[in-house]
KOLGU-96886 format. One record per residue (C-alpha): x, y, z; residue number from 1. Coordinates in nm, 3 decimals, decimal comma. Example, Ala and Ser with C-alpha at 12.3 -4.5 7.8 and 13.67 -1.06 7.14 Angstrom:
REM residues 2
LUMGU:1,230:-0,450:0,780:1
LUMGU:1,367:-0,106:0,714:2
***
This chain:
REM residues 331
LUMGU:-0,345:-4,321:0,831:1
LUMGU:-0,316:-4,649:0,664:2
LUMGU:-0,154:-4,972:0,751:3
LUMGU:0,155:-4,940:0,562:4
LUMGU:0,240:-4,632:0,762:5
LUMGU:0,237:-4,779:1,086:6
LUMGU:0,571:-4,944:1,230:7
LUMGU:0,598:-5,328:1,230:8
LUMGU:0,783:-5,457:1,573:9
LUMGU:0,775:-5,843:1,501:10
LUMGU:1,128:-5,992:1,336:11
LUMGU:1,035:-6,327:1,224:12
LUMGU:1,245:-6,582:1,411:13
LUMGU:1,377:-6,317:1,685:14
LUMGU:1,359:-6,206:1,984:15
LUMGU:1,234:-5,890:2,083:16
LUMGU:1,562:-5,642:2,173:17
LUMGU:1,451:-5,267:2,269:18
LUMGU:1,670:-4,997:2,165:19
LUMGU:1,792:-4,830:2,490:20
LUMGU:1,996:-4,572:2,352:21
LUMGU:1,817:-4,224:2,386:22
LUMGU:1,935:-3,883:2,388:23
LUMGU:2,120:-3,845:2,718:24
LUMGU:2,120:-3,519:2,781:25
LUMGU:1,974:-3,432:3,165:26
LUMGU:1,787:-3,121:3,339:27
LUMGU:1,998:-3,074:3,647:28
LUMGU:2,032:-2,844:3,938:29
LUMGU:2,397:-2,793:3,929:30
LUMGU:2,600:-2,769:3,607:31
LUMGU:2,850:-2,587:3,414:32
LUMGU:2,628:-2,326:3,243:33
LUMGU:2,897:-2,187:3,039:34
LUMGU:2,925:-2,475:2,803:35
LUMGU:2,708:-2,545:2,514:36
LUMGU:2,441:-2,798:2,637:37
LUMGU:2,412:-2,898:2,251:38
LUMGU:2,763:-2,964:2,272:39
LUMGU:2,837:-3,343:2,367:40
LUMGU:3,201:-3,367:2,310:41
LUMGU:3,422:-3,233:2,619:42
LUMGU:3,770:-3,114:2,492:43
LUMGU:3,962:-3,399:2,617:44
LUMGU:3,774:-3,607:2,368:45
LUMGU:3,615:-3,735:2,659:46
LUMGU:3,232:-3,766:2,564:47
LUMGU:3,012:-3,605:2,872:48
LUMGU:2,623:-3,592:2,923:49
LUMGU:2,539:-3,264:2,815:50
LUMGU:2,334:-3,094:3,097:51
LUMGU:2,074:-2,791:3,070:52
LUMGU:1,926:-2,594:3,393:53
LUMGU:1,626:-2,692:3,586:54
LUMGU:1,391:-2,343:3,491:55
LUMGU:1,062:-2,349:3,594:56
LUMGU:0,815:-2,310:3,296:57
LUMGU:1,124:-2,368:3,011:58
LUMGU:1,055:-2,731:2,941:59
LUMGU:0,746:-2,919:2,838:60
LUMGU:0,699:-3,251:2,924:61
LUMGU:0,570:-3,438:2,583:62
LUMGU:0,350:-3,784:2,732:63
LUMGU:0,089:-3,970:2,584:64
LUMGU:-0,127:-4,134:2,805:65
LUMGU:-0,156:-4,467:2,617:66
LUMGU:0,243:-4,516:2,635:67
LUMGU:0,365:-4,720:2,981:68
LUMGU:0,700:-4,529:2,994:69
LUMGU:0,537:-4,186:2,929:70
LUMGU:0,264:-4,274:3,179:71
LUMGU:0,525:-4,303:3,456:72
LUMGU:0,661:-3,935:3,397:73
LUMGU:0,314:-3,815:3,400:74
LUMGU:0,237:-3,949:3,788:75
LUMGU:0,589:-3,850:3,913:76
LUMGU:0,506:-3,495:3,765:77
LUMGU:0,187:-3,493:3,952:78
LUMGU:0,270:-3,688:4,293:79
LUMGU:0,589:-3,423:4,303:80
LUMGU:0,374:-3,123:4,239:81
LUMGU:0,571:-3,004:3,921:82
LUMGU:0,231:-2,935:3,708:83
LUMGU:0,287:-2,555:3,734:84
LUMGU:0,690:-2,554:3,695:85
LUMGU:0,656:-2,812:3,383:86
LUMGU:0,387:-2,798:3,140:87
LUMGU:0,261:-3,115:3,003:88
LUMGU:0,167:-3,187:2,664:89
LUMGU:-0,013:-3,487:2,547:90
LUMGU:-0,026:-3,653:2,217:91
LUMGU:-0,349:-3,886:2,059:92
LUMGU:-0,342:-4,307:2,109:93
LUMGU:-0,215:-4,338:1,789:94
LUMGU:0,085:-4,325:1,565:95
LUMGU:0,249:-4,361:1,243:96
LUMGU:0,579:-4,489:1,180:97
LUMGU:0,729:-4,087:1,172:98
LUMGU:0,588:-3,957:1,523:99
LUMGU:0,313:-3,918:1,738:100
LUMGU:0,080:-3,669:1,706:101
LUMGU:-0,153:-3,422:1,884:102
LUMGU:-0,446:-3,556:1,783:103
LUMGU:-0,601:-3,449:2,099:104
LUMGU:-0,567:-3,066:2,042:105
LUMGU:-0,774:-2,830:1,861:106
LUMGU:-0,646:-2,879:1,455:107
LUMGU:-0,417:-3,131:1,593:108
LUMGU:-0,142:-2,867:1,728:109
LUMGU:0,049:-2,829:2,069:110
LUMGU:-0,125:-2,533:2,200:111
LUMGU:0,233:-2,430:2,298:112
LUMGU:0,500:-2,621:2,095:113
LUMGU:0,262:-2,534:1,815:114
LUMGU:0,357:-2,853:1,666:115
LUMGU:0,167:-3,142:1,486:116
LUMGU:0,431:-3,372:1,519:117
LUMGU:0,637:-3,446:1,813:118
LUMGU:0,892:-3,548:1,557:119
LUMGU:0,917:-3,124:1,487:120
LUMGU:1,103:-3,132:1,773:121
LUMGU:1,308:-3,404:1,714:122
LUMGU:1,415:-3,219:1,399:123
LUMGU:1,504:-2,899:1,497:124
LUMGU:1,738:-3,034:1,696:125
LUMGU:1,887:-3,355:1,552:126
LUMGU:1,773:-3,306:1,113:127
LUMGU:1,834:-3,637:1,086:128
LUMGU:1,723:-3,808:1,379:129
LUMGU:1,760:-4,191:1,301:130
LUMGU:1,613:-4,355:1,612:131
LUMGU:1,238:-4,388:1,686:132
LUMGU:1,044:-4,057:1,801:133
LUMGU:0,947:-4,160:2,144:134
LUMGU:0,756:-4,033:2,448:135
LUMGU:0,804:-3,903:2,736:136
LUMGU:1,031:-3,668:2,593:137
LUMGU:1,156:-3,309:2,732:138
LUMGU:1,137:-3,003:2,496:139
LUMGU:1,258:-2,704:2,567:140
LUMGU:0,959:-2,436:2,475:141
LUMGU:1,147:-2,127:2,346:142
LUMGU:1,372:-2,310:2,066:143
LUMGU:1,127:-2,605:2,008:144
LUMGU:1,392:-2,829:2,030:145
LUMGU:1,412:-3,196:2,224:146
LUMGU:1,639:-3,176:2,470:147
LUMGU:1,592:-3,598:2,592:148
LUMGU:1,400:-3,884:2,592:149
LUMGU:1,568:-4,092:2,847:150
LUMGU:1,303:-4,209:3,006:151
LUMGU:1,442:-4,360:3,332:152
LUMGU:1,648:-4,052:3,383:153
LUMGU:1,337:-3,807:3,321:154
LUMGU:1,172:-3,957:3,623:155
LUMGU:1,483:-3,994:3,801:156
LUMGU:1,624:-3,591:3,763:157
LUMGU:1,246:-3,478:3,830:158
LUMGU:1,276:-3,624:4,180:159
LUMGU:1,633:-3,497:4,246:160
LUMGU:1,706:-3,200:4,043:161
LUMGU:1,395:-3,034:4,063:162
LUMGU:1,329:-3,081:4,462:163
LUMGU:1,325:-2,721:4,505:164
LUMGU:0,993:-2,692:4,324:165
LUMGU:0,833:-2,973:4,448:166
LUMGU:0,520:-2,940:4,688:167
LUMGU:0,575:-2,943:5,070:168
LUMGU:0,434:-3,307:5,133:169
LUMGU:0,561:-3,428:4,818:170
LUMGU:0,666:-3,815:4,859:171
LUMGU:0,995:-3,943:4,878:172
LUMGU:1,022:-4,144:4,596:173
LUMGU:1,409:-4,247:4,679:174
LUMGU:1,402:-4,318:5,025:175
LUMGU:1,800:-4,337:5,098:176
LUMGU:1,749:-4,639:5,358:177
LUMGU:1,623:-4,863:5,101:178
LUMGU:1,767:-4,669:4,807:179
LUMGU:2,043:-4,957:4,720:180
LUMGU:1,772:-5,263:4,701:181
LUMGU:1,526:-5,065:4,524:182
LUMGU:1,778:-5,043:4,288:183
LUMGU:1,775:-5,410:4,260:184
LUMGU:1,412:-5,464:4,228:185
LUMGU:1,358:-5,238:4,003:186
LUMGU:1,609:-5,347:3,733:187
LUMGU:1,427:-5,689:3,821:188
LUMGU:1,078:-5,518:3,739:189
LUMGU:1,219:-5,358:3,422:190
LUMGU:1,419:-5,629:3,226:191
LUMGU:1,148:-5,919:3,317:192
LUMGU:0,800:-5,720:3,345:193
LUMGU:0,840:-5,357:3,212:194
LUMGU:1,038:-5,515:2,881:195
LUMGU:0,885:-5,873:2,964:196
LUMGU:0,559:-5,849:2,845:197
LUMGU:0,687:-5,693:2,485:198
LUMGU:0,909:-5,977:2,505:199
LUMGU:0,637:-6,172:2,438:200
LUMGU:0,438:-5,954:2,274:201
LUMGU:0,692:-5,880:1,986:202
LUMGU:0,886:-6,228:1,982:203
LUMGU:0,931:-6,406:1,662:204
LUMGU:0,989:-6,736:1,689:205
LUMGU:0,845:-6,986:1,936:206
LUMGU:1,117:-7,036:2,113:207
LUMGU:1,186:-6,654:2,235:208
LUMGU:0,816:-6,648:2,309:209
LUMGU:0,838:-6,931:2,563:210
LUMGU:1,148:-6,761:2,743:211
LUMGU:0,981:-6,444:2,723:212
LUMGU:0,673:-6,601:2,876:213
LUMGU:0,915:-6,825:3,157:214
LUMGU:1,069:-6,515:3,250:215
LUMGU:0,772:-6,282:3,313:216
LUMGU:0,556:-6,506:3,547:217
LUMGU:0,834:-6,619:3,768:218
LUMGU:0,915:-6,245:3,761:219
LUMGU:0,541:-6,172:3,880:220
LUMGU:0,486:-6,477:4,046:221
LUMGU:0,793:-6,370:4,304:222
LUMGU:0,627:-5,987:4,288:223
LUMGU:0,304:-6,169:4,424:224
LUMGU:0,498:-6,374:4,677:225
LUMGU:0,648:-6,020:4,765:226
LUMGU:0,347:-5,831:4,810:227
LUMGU:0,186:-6,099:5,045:228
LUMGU:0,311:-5,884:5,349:229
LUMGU:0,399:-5,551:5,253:230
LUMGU:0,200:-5,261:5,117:231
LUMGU:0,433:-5,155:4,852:232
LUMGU:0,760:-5,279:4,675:233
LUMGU:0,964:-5,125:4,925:234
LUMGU:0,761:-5,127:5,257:235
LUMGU:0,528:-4,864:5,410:236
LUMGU:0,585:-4,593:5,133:237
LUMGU:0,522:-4,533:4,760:238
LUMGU:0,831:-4,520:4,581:239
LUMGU:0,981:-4,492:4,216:240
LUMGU:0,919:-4,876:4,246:241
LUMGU:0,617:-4,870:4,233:242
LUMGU:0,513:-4,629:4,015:243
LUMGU:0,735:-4,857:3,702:244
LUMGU:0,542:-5,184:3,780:245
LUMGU:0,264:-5,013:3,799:246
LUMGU:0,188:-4,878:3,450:247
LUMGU:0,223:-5,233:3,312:248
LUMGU:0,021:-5,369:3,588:249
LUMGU:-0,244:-5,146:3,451:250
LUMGU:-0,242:-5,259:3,106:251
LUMGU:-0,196:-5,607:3,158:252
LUMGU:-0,587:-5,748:3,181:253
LUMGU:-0,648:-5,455:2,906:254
LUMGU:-0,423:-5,533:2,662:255
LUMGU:-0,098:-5,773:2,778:256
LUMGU:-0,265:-6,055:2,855:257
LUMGU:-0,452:-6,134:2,507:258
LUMGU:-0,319:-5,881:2,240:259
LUMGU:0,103:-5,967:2,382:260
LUMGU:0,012:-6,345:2,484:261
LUMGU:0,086:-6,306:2,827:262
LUMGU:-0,219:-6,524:2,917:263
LUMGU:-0,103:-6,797:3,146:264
LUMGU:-0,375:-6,600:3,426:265
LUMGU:-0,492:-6,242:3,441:266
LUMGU:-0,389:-5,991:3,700:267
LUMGU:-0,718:-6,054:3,889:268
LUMGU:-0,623:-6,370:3,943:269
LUMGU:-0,326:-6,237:4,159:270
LUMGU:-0,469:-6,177:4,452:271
LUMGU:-0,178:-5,966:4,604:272
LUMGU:-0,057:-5,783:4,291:273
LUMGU:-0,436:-5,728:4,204:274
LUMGU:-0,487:-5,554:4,548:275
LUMGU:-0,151:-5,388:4,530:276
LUMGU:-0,253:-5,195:4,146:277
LUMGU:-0,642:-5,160:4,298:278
LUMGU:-0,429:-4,939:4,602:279
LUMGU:-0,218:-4,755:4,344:280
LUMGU:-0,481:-4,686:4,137:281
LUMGU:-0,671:-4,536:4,399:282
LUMGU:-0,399:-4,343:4,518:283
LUMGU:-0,412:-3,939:4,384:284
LUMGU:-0,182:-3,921:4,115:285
LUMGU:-0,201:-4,273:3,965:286
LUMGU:-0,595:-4,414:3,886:287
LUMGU:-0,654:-4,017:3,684:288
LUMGU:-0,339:-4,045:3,444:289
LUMGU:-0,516:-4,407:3,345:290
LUMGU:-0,685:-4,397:3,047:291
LUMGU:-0,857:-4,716:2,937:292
LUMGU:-0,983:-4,634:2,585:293
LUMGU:-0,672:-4,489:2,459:294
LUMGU:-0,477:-4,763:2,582:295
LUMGU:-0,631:-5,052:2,415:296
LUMGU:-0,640:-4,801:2,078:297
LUMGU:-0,247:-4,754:2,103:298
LUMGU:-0,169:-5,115:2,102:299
LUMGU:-0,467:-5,267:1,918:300
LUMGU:-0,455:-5,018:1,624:301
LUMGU:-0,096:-4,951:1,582:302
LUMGU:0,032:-5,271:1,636:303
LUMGU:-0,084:-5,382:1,266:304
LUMGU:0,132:-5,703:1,275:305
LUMGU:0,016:-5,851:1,584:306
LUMGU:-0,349:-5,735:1,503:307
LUMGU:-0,360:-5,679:1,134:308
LUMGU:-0,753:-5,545:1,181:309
LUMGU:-0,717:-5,286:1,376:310
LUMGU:-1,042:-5,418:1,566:311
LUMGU:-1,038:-5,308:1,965:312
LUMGU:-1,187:-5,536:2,223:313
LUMGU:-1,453:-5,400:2,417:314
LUMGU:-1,367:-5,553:2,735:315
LUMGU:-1,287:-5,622:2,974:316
LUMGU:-1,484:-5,508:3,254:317
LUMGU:-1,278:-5,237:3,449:318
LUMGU:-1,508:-5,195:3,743:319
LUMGU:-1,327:-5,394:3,975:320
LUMGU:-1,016:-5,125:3,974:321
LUMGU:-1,308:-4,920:4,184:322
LUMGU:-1,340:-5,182:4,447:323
LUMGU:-1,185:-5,150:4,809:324
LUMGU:-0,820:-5,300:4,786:325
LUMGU:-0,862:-5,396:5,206:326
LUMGU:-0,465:-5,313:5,194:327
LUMGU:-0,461:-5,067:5,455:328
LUMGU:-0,416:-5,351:5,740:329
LUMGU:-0,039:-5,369:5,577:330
LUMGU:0,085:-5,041:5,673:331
***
């Protein structure tokens, strides 16, 4: 792969804006089966969310470990107890400007997509898909087809629409009590963390680079100042909250803070937030979907105009995400 077929993300004097518009279709419990799920456009003219059934073993769940938004779908999956009703497949570090790819598997094919491109998928649905080919995404096995790659919804529907296949002690990741401020925080965690740090990462001007930067530590500054007397985001329990902040928590020292800018201190230096991802990450279901190595080679190597090289740091030392968080005394 060379660097001319890798995607640029930098817009010389703009800010960073993320496309948000995905393929909306949802996996739900309850739908009306007898209309086309490829079919978007009700007969009124009215334009619905095309729905297809939650099926145990009909959908693979397509996540790379290096990406933060795929990494969330892969620890709902697991905390929920979905790995034998959804099959997970799980492409390389490293992309091109088409797709990402299964560099992982034997010849570089889905063992059961049978796909070297996720962007197959993409195709046999949509020929001339004209958005980026993103993860997580949902395909459905026996056509090969995507069926979304709405990311906040994935996460969302495998909580609700799939709760008759969860586990028996599976967590409740919506508690209903706090349900309406979690709400709250997390559109708080996305727009200034989850989006904040490619905010700076990706700005192009100096100017959106020091809003960018404004934005994100008052955002974690007031995440620290929350943390200071409860375990988690929400209280006592481990909720969809926390599983968003969390992926970028776990990339920030890695790669946020020096390859997006985002160096005014390092999470280590947050003594509450630092606990708080130390207690995640030790928690089944987060610290194992973390992979160090290909993170830093997803944004260091593919991110050719922020780090034209391609050269990956070595650090920096990891071993304190091993050492006792003491956050127990907050439950």
């Amino acid at each position: 792969m060379t660097v001319d077929e890798r995607p640029t993300y930098v817009e010389k004097g703009k800010a960073f804006d993320r496309d948000m518009t995905y393929i909306p279709d949802r996996i739900t419990a309850q739908q009306d089966r007898s209309r086309d799920p490829l079919d978007a456009t009700a007969t009124d003219g009215r334009i619905e969310v095309p729905t297809w059934p939650v099926e145990p073993g009909r959908y693979r769940l397509v996540a790379a470990k290096a990406c933060p938004w795929a990494n969330r779908s892969i620890i709902v999956r697991r905390l929920l107890g979905l790995e034998d009703v959804i099959s997970l497949g799980m492409p390389g570090p490293v992309h091109d400007k088409r797709s990402w790819t299964f560099d992982l598997d034997p010849d570089g094919v889905d063992p059961v997509l049978g796909i070297h491109r996720l962007q197959e998928a993409y195709f046999a649905r949509y020929p001339d898909y004209p958005r980026g080919i993103t993860v997580p995404a949902m395909v459905e096995v026996s056509s090969g087809q995507v069926v979304t790659n709405d990311f906040p919804w994935i996460t969302h529907d495998l909580f609700f629409e799939w709760r008759d296949h969860h586990r028996p002690d599976a967590p409740d990741l919506w508690p209903e009590d706090v349900r309406e401020e979690m709400e709250s925080v997390m559109e708080r965690v996305f727009t200034e963390v989850n989006n904040g740090v490619y905010r700076c990462g990706f700005a192009g001007s100096q100017e959106a680079y020091d809003e960018a930067y404004d934005r994100l530590f008052a955002a974690l500054d007031w995440l620290e100042e929350r943390l200071a007397d409860r375990r988690f985001l929400m209280g006592e329990r481990i909720t969809e909250a926390d599983i968003r902040l969390f992926t970028t928590l776990a990339r920030f020292d890695a790669v946020y803070h020096g390859h997006f800018k985002c160096n005014r201190n390092k999470l280590t230096e947050m003594p509450h937030l630092w606990g708080y991802a130390r207690d995640l990450f030790s928690t089944p279901g987060f610290g194992e979907t973390i992979d160090f190595d290909q993170i830093k080679a997803h944004y260091y190597v593919v991110h050719t105009d922020l780090n034209p090289s391609g050269v990956i740091p070595q650090g920096p030392d990891l071993a304190g995400w091993h050492t006792p968080h003491g956050r127990e005394r907050l439950a």
